[in-house]
C-alpha positions as semicolon CSV with decimal commas, in nm:
position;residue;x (nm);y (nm);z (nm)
1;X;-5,083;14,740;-1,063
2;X;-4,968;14,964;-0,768
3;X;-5,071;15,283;-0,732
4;X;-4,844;15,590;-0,652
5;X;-4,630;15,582;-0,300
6;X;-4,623;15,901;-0,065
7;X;-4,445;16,187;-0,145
8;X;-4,080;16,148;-0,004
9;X;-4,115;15,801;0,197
10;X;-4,270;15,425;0,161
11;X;-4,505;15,411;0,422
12;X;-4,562;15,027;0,491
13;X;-4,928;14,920;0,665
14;X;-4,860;14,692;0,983
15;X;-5,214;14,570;0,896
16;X;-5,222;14,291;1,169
17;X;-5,158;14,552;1,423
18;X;-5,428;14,788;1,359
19;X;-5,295;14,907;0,999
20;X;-5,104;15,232;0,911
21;X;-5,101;15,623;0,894
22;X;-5,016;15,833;0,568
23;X;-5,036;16,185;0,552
24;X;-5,328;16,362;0,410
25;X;-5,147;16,563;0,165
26;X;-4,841;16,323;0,077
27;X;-5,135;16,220;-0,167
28;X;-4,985;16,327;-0,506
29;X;-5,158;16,629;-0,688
30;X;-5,413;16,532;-0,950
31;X;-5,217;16,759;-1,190
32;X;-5,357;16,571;-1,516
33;X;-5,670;16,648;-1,678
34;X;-5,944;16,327;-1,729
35;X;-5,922;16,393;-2,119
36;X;-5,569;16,375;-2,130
37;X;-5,473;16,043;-1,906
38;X;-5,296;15,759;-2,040
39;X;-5,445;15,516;-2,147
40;X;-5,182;15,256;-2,054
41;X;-5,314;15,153;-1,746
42;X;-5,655;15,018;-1,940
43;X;-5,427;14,863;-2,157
44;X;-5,222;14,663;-1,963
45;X;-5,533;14,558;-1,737
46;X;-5,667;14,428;-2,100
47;X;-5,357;14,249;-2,129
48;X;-5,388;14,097;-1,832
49;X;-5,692;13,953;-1,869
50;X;-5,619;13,804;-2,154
51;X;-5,314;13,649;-1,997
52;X;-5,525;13,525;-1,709
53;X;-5,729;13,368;-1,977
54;X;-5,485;13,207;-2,172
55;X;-5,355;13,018;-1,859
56;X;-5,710;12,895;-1,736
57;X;-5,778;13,191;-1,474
58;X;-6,041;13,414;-1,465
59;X;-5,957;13,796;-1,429
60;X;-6,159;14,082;-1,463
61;X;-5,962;14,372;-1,632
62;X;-6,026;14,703;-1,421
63;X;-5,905;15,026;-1,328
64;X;-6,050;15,254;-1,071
65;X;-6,266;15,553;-1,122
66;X;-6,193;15,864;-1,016
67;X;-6,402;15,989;-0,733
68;X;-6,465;16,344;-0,702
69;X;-6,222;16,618;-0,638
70;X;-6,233;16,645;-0,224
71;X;-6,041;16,879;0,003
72;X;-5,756;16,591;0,066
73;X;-5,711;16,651;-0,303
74;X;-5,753;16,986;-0,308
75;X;-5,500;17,039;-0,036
76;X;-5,258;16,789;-0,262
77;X;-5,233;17,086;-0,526
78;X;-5,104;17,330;-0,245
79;X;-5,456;17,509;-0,206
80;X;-5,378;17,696;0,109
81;X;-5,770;17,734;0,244
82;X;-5,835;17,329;0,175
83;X;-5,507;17,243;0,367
84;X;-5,657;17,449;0,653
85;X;-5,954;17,268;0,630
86;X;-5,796;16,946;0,647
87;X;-5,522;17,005;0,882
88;X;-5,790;17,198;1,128
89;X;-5,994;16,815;1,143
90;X;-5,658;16,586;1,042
91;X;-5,381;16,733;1,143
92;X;-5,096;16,555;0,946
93;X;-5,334;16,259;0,943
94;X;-5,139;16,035;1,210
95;X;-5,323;16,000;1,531
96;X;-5,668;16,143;1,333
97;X;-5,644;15,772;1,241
98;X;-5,632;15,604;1,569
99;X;-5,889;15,927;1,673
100;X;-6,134;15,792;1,368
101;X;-6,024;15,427;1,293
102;X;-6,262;15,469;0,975
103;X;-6,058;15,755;0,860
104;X;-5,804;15,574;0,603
105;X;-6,093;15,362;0,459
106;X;-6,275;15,709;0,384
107;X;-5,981;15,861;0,252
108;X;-5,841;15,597;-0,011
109;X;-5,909;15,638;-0,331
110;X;-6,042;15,281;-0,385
111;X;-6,123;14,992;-0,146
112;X;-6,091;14,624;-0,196
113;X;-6,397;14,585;-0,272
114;X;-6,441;14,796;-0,544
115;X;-6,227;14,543;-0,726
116;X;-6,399;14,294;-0,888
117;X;-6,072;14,040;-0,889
118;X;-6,144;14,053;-0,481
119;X;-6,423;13,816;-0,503
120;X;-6,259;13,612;-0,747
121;X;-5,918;13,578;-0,542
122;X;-6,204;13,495;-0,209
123;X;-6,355;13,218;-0,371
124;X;-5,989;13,044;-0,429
125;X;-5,838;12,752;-0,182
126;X;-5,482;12,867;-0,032
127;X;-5,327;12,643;-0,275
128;X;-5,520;12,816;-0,563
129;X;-5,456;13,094;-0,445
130;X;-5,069;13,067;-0,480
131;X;-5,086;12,957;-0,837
132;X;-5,301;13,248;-0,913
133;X;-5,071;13,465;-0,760
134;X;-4,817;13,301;-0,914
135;X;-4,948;13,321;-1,242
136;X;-5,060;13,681;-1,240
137;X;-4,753;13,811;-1,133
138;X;-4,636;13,693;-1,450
139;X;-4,884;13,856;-1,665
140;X;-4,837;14,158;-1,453
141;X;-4,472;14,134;-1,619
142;X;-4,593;14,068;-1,963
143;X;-4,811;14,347;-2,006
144;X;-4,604;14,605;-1,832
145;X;-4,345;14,500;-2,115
146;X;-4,580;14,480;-2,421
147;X;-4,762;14,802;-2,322
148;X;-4,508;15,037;-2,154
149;X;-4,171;14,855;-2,267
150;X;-4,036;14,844;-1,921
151;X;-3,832;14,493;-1,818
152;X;-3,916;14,354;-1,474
153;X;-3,827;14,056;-1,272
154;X;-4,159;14,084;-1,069
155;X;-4,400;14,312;-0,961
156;X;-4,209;14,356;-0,664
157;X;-3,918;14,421;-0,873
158;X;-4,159;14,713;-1,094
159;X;-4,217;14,921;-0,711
160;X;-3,824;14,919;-0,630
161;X;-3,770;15,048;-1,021
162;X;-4,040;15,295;-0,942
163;X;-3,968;15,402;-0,603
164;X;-3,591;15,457;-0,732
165;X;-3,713;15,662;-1,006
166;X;-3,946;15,860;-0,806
167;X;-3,681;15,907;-0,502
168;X;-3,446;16,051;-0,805
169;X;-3,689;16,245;-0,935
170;X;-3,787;16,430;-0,636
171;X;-3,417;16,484;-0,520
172;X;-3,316;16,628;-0,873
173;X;-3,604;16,819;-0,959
174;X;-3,727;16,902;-0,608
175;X;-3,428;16,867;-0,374
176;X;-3,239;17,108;-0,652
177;X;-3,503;17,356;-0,751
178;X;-3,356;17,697;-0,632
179;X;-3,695;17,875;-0,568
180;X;-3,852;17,548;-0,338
181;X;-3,473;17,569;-0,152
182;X;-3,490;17,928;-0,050
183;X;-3,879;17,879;-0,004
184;X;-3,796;17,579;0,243
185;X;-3,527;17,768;0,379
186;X;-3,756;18,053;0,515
187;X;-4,076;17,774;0,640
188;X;-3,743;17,643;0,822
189;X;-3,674;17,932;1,010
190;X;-4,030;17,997;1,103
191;X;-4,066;17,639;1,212
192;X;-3,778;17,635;1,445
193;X;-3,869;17,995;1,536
194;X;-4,220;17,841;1,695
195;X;-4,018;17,566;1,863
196;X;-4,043;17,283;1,636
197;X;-3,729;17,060;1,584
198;X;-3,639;17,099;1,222
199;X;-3,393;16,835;1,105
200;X;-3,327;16,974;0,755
201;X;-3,451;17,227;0,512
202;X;-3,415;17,025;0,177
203;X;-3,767;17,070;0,018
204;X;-3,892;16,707;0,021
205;X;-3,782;16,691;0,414
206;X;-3,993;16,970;0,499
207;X;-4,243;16,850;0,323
208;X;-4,313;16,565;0,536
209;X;-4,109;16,730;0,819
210;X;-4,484;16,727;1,109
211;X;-4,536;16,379;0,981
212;X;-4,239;16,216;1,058
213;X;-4,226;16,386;1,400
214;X;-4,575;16,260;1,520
215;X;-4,542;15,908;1,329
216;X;-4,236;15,900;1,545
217;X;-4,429;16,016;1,883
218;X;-4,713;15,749;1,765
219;X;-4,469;15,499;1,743
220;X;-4,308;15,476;2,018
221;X;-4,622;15,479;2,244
222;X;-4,670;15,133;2,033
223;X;-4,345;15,033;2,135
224;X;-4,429;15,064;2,500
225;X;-4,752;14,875;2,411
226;X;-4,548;14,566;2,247
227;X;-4,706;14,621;1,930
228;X;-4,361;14,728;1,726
229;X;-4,229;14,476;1,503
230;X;-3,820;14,536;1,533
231;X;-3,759;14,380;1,216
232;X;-4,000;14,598;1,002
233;X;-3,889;14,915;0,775
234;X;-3,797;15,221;0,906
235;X;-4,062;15,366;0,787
236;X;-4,318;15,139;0,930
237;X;-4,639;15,370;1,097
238;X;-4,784;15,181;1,395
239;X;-5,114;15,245;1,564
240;X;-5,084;15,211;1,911
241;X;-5,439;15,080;2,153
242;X;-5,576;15,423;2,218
243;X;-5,880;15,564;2,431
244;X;-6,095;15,820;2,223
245;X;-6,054;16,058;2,492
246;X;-5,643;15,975;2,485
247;X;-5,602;16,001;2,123
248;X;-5,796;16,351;2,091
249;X;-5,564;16,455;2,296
250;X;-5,257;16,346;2,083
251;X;-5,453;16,472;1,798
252;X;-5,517;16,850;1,949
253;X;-5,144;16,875;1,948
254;X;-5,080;16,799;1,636
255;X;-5,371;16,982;1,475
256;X;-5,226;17,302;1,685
257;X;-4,845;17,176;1,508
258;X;-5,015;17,136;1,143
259;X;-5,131;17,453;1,141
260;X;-4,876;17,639;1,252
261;X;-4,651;17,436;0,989
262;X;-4,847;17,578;0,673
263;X;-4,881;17,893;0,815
264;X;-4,507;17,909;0,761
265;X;-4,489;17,697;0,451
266;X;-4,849;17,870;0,315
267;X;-4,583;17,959;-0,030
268;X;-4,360;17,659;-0,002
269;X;-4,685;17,416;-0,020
270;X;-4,803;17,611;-0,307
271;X;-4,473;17,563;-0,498
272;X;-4,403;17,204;-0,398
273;X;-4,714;17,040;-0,418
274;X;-4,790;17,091;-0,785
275;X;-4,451;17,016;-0,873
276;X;-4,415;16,687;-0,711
277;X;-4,762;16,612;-0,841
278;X;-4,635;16,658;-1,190
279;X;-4,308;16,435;-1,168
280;X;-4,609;16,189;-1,020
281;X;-4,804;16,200;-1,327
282;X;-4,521;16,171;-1,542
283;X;-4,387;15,859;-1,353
284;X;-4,728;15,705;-1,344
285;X;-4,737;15,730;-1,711
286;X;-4,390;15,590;-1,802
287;X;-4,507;15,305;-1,519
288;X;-4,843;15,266;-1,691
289;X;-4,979;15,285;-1,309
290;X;-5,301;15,442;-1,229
291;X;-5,423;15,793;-1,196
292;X;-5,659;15,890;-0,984
């Protein structure tokens, strides 16, 4: 199963070009107590597994477990003195990546080896390895239906269901909340009153706002380096071939541009954050998708 996007866009890894950039606190808010998580997600991991089974493939069923609470996650839930911390080190986690190529491994959640179904899917010929794929795909489907009731073509189909849902979600209950609009509307005017370019002041836009605008800068130095694939998504996050001493540079900046965005979003990030991470946790539940 996938695990939740970023907070207002899809940001797709370019992972034969030196992988990708998220931001630090478009991870979703861990809003929902361990005690009271679904229990879906174990569920349809059983069911898979015994799907796997039933059609002569081994797979072990497994969901992630939580790590401990860190100041990424921290700053998440709109905690204004972790989101310091982080963006004094990060920034808005775009060229802190190409400054410490380590720093998205350190950051997930989970790595690919944690999973036990890595080995498995390692040990499997390319043409083995398509049936299994194949095959799992389908019992992905199954048990998303028989646990969660939700109809899906493919697993591919599942994230376009879920990204529509979520994009709804946030533009309804974020996009239209009167308190984050007049809350954005005043970080807006700050912003642009410190020189930054602010395209709009709907609450999910200024929420990622700093890391579109230095995904965009890192970018296009890629593009100059021949490393941009034209036929990728828009929101496609390329790391360009950087010196240390170059990227710490990029990175100063936009530490110095992080910071002063939550000084004028220090109440806007409170209000948004938990709320997004709440429509999160509800979605992940209706998806049966993890949460970590």
């Amino acid at each position: 199963m996938f695990t939740r996007s970023t907070l207002a866009v899809t940001v797709l890894c370019a992972v034969t070009l030196a992988g990708c950039a998220s931001s630090p606190e478009a991870q979703p808010a861990k809003t929902t107590a361990a005690s009271g998580k679904s229990d879906k997600p174990q569920r349809i991991q059983s069911a898979i597994a015994d799907c796997m089974k039933q059609k002569g493939f081994r797979y072990v069923a497994w969901v992630p477990k939580p790590k401990p609470e860190t100041d990424n996650d921290k700053a998440a839930n709109g905690d204004y003195e972790a989101m310091k911390r982080v963006r004094s080190k990060q920034g808005f986690n775009v060229f802190y990546q190409v400054a410490d190529p380590g720093s998205f491994r350190k950051q997930a959640a989970y790595t690919r080896d944690d999973d036990p179904n890595s080995s498995i899917r390692d040990s499997l010929s390319k043409a083995q390895l398509r049936s299994y794929d194949k095959v799992l795909d389908s019992c992905n489907v199954k048990a998303l239906k028989d646990v969660t009731g939700k109809v899906v073509k493919s697993m591919d189909d599942e994230y376009e269901q879920y990204e529509k849902a979520y994009k709804a979600a946030f533009e309804r209950e974020l996009n239209g909340d009167p308190k984050l609009l007049e809350l954005a509307a005043t970080m807006g005017d700050c912003v642009k009153g410190k020189g930054y370019r602010v395209d709009s002041v709907s609450p999910t836009s200024m929420a990622d706002r700093g890391y579109r605008e230095f995904s965009a800068q890192m970018n296009a130095i890629a593009k100059k380096q021949g490393l941009v694939d034209e036929d990728a998504g828009e929101n496609t996050v390329y790391q360009p071939r950087l010196s240390p001493a170059t990227a710490n540079q990029y990175l100063a900046k936009e530490i110095k541009a992080a910071l002063d965005d939550l000084e004028c979003g220090k109440d806007f990030y409170a209000d948004f954050y938990p709320k997004s991470g709440r429509i999160g946790d509800r979605l992940d539940s209706e998806f049966g998708r993890w949460q970590l």
